[in-house]
PDB file as gemmi writes it, atoms N, CA and C in Angstrom:
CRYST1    1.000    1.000    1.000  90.00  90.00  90.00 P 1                      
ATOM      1  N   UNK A   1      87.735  59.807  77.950  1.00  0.00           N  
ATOM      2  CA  UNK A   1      88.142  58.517  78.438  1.00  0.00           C  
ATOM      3  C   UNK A   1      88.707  57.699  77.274  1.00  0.00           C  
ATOM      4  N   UNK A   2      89.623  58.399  76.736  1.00  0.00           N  
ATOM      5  CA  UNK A   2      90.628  57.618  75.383  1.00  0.00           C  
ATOM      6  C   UNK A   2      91.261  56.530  76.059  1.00  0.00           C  
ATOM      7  N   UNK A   3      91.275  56.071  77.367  1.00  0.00           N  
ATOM      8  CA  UNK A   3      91.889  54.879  77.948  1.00  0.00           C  
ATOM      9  C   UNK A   3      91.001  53.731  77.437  1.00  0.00           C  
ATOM     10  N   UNK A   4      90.248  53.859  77.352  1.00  0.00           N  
ATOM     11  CA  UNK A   4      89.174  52.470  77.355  1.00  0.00           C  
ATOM     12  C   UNK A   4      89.399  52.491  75.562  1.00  0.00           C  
ATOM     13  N   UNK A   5      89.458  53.103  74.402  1.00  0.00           N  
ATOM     14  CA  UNK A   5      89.750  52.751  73.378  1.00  0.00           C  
ATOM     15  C   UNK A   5      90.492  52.286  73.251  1.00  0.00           C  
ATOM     16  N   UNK A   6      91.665  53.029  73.659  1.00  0.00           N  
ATOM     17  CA  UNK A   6      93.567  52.277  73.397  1.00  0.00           C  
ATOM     18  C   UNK A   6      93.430  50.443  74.045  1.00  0.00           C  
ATOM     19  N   UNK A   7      92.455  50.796  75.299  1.00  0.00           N  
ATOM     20  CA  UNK A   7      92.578  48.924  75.605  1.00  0.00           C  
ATOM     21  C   UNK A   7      91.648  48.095  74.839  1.00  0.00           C  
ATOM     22  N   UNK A   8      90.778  48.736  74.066  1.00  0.00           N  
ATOM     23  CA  UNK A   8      89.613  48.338  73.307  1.00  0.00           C  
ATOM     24  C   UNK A   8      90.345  47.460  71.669  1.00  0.00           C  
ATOM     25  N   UNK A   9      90.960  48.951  71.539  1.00  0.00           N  
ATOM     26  CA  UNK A   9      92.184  48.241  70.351  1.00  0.00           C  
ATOM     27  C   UNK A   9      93.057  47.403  70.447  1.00  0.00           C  
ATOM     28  N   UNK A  10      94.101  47.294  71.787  1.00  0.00           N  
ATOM     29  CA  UNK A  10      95.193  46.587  71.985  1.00  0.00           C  
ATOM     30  C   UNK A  10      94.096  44.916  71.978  1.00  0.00           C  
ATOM     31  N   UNK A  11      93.010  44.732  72.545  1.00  0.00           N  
ATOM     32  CA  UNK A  11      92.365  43.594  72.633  1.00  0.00           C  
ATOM     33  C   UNK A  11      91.883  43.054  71.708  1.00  0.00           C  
ATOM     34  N   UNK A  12      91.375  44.128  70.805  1.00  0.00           N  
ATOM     35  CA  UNK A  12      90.738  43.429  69.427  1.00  0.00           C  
ATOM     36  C   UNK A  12      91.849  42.927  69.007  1.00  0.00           C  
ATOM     37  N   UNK A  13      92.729  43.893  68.747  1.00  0.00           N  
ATOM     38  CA  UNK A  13      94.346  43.184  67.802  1.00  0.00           C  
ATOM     39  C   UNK A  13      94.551  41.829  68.101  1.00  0.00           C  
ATOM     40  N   UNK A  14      94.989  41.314  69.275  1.00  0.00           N  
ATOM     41  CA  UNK A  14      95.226  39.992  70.166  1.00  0.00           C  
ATOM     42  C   UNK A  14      94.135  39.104  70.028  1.00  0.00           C  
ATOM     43  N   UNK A  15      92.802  39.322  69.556  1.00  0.00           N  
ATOM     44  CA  UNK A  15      91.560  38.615  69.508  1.00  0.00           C  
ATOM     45  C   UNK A  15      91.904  38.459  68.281  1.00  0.00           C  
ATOM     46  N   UNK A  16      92.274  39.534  67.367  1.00  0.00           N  
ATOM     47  CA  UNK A  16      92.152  38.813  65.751  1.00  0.00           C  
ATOM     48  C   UNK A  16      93.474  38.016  65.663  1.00  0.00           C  
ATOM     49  N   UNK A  17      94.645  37.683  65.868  1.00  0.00           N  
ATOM     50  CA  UNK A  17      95.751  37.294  65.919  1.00  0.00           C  
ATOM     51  C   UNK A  17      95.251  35.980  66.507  1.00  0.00           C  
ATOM     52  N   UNK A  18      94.650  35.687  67.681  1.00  0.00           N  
ATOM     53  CA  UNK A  18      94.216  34.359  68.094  1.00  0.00           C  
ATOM     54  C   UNK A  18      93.112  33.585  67.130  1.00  0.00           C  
ATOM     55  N   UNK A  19      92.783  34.671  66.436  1.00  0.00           N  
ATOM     56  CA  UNK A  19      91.456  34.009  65.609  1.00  0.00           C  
ATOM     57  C   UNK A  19      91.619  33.752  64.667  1.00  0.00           C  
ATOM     58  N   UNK A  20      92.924  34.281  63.646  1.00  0.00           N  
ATOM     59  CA  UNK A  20      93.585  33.624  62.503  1.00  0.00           C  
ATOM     60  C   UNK A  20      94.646  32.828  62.861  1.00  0.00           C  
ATOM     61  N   UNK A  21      95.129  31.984  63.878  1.00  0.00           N  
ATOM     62  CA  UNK A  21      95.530  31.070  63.963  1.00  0.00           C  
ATOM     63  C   UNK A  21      95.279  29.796  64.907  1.00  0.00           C  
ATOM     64  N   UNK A  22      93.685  30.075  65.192  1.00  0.00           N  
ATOM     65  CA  UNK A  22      92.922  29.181  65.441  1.00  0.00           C  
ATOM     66  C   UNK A  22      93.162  28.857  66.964  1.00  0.00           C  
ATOM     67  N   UNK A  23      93.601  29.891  68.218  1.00  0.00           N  
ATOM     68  CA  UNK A  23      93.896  29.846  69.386  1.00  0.00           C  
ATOM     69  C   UNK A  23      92.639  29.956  70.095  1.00  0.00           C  
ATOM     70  N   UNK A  24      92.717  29.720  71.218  1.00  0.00           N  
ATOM     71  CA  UNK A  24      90.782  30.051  71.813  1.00  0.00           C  
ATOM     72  C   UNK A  24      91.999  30.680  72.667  1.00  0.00           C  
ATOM     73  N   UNK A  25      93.245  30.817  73.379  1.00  0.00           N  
ATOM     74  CA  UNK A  25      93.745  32.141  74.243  1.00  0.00           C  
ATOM     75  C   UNK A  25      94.915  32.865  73.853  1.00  0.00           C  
ATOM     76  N   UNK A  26      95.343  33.696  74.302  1.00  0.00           N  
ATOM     77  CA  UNK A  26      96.547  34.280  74.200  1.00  0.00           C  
ATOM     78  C   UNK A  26      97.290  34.377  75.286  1.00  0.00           C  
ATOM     79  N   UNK A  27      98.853  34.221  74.886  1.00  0.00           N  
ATOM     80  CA  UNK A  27      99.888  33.785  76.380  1.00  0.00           C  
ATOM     81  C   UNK A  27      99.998  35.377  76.564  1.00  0.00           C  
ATOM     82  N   UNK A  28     100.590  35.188  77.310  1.00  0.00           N  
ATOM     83  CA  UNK A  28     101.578  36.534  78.139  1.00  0.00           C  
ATOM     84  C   UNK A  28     101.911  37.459  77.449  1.00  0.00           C  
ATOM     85  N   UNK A  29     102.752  38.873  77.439  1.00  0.00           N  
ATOM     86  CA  UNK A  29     102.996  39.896  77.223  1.00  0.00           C  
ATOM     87  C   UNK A  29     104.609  40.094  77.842  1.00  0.00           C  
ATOM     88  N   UNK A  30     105.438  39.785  76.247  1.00  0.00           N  
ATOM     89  CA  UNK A  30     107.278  39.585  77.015  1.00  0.00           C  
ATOM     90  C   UNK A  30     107.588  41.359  77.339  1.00  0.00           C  
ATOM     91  N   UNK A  31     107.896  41.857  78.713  1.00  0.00           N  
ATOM     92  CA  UNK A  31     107.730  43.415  78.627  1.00  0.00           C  
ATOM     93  C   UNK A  31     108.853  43.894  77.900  1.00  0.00           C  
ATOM     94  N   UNK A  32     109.841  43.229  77.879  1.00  0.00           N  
ATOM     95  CA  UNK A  32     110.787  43.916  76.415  1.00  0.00           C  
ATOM     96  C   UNK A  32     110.901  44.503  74.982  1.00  0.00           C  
ATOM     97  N   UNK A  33     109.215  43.366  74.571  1.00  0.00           N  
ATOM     98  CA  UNK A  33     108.762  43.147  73.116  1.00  0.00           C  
ATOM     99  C   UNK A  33     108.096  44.295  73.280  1.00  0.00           C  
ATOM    100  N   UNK A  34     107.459  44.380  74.468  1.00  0.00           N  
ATOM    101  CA  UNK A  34     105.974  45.798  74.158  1.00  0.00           C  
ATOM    102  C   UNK A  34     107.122  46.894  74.371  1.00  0.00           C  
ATOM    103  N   UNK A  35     108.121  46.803  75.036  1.00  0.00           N  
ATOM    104  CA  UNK A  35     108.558  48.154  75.176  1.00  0.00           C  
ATOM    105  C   UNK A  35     109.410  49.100  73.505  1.00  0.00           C  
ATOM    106  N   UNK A  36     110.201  47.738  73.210  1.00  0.00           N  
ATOM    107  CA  UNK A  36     110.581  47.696  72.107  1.00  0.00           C  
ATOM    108  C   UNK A  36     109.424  47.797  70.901  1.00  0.00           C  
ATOM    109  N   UNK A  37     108.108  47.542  70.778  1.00  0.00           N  
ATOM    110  CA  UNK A  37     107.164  47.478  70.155  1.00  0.00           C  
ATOM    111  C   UNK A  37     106.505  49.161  69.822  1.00  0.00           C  
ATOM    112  N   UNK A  38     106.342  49.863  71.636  1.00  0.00           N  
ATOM    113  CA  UNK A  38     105.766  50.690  71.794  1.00  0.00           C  
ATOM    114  C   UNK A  38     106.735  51.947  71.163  1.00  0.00           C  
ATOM    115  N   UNK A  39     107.930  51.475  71.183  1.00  0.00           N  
ATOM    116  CA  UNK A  39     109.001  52.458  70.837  1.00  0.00           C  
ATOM    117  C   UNK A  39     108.820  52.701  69.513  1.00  0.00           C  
ATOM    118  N   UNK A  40     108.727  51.737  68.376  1.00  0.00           N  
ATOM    119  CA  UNK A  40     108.260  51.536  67.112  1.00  0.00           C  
ATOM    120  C   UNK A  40     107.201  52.208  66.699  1.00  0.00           C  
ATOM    121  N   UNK A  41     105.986  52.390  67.111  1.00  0.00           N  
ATOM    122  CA  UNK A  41     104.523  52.540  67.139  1.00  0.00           C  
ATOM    123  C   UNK A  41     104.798  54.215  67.551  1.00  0.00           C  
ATOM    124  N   UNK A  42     105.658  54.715  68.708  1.00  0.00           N  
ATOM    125  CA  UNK A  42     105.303  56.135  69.092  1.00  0.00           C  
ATOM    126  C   UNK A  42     105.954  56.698  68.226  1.00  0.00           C  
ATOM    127  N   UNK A  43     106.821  55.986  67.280  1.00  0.00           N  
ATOM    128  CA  UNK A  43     108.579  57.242  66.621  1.00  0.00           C  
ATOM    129  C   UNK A  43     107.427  57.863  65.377  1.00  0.00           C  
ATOM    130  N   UNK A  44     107.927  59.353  65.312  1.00  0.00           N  
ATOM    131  CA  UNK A  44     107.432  60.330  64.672  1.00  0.00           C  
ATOM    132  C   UNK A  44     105.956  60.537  65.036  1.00  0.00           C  
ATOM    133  N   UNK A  45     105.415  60.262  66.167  1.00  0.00           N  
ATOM    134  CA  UNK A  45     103.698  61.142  66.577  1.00  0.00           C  
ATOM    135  C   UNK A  45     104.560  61.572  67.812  1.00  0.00           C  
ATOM    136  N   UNK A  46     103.253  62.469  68.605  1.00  0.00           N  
ATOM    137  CA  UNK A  46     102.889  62.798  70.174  1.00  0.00           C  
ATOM    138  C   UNK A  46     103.856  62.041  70.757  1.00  0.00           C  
ATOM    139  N   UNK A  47     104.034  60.545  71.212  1.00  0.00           N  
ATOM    140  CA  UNK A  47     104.209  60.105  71.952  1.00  0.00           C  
ATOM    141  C   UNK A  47     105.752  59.676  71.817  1.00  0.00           C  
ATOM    142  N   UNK A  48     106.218  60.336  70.848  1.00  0.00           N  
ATOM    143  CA  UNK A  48     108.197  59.934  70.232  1.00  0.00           C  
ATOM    144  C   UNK A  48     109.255  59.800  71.283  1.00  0.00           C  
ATOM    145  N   UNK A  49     109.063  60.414  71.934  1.00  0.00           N  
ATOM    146  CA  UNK A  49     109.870  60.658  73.122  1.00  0.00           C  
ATOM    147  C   UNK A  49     109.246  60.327  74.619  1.00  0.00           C  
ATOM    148  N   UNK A  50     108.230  59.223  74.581  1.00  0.00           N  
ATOM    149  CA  UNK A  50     107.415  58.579  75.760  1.00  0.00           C  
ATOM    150  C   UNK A  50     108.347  57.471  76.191  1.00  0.00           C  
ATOM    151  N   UNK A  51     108.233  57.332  77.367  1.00  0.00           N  
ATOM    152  CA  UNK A  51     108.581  55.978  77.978  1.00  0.00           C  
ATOM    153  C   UNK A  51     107.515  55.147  78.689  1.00  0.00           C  
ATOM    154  N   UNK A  52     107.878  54.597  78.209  1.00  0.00           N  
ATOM    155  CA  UNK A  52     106.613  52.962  78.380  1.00  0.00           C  
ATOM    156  C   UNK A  52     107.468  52.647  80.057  1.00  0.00           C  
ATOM    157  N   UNK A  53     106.570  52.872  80.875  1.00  0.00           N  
ATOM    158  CA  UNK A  53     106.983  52.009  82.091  1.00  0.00           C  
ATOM    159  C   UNK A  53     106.035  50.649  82.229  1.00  0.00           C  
ATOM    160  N   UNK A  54     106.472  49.493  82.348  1.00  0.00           N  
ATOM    161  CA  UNK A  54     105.814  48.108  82.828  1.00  0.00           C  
ATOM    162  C   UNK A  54     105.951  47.500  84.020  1.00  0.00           C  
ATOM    163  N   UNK A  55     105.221  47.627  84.844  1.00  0.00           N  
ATOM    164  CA  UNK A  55     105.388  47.092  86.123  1.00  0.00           C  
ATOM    165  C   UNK A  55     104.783  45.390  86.172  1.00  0.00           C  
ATOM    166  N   UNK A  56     105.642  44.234  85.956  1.00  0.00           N  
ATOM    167  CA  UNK A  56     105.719  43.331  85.985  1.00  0.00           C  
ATOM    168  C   UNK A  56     104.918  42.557  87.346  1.00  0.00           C  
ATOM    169  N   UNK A  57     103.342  41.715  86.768  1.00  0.00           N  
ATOM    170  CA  UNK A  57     102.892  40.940  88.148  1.00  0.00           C  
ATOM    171  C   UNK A  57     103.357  39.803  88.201  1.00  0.00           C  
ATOM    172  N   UNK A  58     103.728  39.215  89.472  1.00  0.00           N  
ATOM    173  CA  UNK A  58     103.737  38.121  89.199  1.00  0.00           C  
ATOM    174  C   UNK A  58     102.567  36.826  89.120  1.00  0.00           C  
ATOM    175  N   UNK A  59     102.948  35.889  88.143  1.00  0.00           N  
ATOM    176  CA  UNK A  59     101.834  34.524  87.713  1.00  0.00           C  
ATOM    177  C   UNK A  59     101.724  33.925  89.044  1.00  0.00           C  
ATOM    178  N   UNK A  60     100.460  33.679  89.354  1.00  0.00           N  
ATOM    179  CA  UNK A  60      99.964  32.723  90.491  1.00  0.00           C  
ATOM    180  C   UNK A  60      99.047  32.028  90.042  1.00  0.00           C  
ATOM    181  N   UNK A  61      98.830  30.998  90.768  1.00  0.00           N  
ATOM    182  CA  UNK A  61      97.625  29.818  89.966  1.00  0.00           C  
ATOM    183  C   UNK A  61      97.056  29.583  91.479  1.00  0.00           C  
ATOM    184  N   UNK A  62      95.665  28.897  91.648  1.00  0.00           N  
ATOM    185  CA  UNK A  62      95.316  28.010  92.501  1.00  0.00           C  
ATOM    186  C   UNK A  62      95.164  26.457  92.082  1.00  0.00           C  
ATOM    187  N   UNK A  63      95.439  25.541  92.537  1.00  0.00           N  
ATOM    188  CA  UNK A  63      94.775  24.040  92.529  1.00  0.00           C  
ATOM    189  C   UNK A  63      93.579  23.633  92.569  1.00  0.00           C  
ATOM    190  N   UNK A  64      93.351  22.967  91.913  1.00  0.00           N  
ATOM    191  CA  UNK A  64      91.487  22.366  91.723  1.00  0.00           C  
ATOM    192  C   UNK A  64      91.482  21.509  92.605  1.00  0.00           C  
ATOM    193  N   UNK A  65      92.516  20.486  93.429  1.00  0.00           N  
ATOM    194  CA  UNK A  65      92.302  19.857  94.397  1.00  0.00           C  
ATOM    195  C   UNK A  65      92.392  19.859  95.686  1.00  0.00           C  
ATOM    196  N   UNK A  66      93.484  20.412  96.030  1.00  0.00           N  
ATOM    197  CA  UNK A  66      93.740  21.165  97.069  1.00  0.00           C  
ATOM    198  C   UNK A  66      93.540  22.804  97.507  1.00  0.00           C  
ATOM    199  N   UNK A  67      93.543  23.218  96.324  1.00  0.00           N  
ATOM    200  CA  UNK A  67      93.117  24.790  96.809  1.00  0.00           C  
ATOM    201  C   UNK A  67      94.395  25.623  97.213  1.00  0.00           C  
ATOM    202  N   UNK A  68      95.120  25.063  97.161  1.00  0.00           N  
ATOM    203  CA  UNK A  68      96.863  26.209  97.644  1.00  0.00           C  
ATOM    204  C   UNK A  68      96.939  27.193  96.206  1.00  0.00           C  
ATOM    205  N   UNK A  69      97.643  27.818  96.563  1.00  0.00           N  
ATOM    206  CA  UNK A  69      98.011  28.904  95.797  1.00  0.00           C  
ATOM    207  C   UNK A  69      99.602  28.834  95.491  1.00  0.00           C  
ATOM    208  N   UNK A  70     100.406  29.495  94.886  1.00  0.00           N  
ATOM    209  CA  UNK A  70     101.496  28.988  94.459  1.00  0.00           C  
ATOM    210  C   UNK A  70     101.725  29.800  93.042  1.00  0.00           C  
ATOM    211  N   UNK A  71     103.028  30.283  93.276  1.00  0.00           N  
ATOM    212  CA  UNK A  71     103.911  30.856  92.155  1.00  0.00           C  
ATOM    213  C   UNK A  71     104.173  30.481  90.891  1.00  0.00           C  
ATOM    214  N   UNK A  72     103.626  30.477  89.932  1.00  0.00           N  
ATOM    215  CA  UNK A  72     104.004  29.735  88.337  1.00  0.00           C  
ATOM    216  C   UNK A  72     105.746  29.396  88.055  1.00  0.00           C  
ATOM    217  N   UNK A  73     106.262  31.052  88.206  1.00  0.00           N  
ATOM    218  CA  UNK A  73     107.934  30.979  87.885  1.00  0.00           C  
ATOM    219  C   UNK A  73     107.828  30.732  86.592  1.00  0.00           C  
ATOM    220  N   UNK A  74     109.063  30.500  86.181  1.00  0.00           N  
ATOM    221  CA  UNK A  74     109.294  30.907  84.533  1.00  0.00           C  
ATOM    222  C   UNK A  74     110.985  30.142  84.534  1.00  0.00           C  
ATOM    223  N   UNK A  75     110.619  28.828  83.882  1.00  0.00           N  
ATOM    224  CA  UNK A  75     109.610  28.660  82.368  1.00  0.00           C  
ATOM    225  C   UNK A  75     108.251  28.327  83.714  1.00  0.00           C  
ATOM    226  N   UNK A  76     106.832  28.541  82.680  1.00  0.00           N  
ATOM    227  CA  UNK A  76     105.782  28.163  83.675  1.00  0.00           C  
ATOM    228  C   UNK A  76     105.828  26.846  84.123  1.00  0.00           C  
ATOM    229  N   UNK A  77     105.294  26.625  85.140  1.00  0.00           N  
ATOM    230  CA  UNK A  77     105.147  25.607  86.217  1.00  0.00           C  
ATOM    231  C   UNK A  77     103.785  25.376  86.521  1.00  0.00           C  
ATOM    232  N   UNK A  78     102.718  24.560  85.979  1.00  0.00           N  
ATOM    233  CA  UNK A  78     101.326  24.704  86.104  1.00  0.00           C  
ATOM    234  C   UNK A  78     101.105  23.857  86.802  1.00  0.00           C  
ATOM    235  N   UNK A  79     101.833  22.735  87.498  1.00  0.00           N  
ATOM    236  CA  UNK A  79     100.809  22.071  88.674  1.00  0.00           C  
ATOM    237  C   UNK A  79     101.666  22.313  89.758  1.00  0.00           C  
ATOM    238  N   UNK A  80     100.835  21.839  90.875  1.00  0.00           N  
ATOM    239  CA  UNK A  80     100.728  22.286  92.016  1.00  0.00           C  
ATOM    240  C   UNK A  80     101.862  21.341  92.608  1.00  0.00           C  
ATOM    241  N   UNK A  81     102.828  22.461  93.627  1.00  0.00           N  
ATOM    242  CA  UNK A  81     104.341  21.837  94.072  1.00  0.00           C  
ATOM    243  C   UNK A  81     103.098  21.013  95.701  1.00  0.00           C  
ATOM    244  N   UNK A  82     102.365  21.189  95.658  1.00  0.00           N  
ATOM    245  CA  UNK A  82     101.632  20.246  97.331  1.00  0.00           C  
ATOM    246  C   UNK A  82     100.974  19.089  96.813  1.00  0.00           C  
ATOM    247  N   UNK A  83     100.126  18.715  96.086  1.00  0.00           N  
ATOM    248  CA  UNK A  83      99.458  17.725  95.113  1.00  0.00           C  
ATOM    249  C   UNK A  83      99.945  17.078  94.268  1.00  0.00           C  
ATOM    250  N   UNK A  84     100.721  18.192  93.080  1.00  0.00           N  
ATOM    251  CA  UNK A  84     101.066  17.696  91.992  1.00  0.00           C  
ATOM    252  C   UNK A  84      99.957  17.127  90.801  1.00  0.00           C  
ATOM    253  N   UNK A  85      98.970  18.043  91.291  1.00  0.00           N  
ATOM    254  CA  UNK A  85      97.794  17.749  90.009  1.00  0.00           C  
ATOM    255  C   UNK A  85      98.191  19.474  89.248  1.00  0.00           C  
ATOM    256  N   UNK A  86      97.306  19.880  87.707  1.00  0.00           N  
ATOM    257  CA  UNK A  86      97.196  20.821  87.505  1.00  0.00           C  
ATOM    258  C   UNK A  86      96.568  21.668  87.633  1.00  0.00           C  
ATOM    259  N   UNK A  87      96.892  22.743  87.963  1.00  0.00           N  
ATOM    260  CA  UNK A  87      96.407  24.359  88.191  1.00  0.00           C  
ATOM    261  C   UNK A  87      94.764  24.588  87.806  1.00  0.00           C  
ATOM    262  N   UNK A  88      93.929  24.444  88.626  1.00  0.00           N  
ATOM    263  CA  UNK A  88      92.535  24.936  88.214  1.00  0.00           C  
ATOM    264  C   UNK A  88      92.443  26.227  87.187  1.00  0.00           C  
ATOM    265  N   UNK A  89      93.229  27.089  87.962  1.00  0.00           N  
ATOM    266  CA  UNK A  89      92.970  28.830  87.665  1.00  0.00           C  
ATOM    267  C   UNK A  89      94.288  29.673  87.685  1.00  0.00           C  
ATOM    268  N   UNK A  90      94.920  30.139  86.795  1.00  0.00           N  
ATOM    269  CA  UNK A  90      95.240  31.747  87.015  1.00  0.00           C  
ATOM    270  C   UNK A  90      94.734  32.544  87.866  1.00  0.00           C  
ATOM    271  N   UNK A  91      95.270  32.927  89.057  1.00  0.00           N  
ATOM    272  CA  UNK A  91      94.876  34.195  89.760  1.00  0.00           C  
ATOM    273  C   UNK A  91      95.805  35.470  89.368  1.00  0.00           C  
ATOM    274  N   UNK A  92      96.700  35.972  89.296  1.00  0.00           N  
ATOM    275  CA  UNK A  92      97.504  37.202  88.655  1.00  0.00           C  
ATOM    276  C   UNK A  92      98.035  36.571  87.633  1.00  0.00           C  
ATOM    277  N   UNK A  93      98.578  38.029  86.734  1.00  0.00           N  
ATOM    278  CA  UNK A  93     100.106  37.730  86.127  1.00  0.00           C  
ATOM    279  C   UNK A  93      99.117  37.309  84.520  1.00  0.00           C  
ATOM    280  N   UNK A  94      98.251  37.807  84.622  1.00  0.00           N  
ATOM    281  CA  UNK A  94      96.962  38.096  82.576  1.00  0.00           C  
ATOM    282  C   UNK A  94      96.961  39.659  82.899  1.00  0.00           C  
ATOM    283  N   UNK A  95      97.018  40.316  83.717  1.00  0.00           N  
ATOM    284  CA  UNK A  95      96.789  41.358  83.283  1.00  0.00           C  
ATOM    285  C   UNK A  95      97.419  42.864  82.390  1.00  0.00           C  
ATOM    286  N   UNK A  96      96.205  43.555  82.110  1.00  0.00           N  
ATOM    287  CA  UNK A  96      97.679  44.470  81.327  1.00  0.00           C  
ATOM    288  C   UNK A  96      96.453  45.739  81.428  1.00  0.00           C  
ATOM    289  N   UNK A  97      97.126  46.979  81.964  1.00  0.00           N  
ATOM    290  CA  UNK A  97      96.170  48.006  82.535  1.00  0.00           C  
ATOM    291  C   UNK A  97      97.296  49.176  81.828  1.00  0.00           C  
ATOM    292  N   UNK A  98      96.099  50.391  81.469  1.00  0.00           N  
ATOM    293  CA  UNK A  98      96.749  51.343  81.267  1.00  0.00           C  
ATOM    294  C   UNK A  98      97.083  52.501  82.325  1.00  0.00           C  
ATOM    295  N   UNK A  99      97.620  52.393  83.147  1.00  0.00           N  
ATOM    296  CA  UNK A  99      97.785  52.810  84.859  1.00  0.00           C  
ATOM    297  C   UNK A  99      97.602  54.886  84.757  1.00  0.00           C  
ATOM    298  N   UNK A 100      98.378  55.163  83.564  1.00  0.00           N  
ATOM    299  CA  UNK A 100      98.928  56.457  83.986  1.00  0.00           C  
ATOM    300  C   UNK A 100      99.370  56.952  82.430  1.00  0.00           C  
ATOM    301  N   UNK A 101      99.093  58.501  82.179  1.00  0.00           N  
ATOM    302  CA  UNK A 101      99.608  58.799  80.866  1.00  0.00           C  
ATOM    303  C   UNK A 101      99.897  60.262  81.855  1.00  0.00           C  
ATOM    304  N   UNK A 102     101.193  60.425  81.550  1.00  0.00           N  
ATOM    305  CA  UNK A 102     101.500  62.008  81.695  1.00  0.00           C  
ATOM    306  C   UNK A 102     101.802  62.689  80.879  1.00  0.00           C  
ATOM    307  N   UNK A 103     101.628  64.038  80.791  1.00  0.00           N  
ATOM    308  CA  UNK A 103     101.466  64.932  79.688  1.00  0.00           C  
ATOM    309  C   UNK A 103     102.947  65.804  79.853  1.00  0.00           C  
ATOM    310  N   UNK A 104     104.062  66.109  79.097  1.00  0.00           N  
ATOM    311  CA  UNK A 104     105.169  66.959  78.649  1.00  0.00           C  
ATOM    312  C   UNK A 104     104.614  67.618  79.932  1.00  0.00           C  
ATOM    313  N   UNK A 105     105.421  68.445  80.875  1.00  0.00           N  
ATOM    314  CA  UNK A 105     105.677  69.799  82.027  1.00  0.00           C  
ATOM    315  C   UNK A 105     104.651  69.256  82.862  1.00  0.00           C  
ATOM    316  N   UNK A 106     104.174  67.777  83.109  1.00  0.00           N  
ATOM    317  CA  UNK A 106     103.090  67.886  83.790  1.00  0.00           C  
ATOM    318  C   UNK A 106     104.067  66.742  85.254  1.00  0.00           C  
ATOM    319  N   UNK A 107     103.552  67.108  86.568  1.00  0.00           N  
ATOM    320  CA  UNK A 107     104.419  67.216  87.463  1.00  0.00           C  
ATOM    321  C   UNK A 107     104.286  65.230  87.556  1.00  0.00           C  
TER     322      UNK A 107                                                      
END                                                                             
């Protein structure tokens, strides 16, 4: 179960990066940067010739006053288009999962 390390590492990294510049969170994940990133990181091991697929969620928030739910969009949009107070919660669109690794001839 080498999945749970690789996310074990990718998190510490992002925890120490928030912690030397004094963040209590970390934003988003631009999927261009990781793809372009991951491309960097695989050239000359195992994985040189991998393709990083990212399946993009989209950001949703709920309201602390009303309770609607509602699309962030981009640039973000954190209060609520029915109220117009701000966003209690993030419901999608933090996550980042390692879905699938396939192996060279494997179907």
């Amino acid at each position: 179960m080498h999945e749970l390390s690789i996310a074990a590492v990718v998190v510490e990294s992002a925890e120490g990066v928030a912690r030397v510049h004094g963040a209590d969170a970390v934003a988003g994940v631009v999927p261009d940067a990781l793809r372009c990133s991951f491309s960097l990181v695989a050239e000359g091991i195992a994985l040189d010739r991998a393709e990083l697929v990212v399946e993009e969620v989209s950001v949703r928030a709920r309201c602390g006053d009303c309770d609607a739910r509602f699309a962030v969009g981009s640039p973000a949009a954190l209060w609520c288009p029915r109220c117009d107070t701000p966003a209690a919660e993030l419901l999608t669109g933090r996550e980042l999962e390692l879905a699938e690794v396939r192996m060279a001839g494997s179907p």
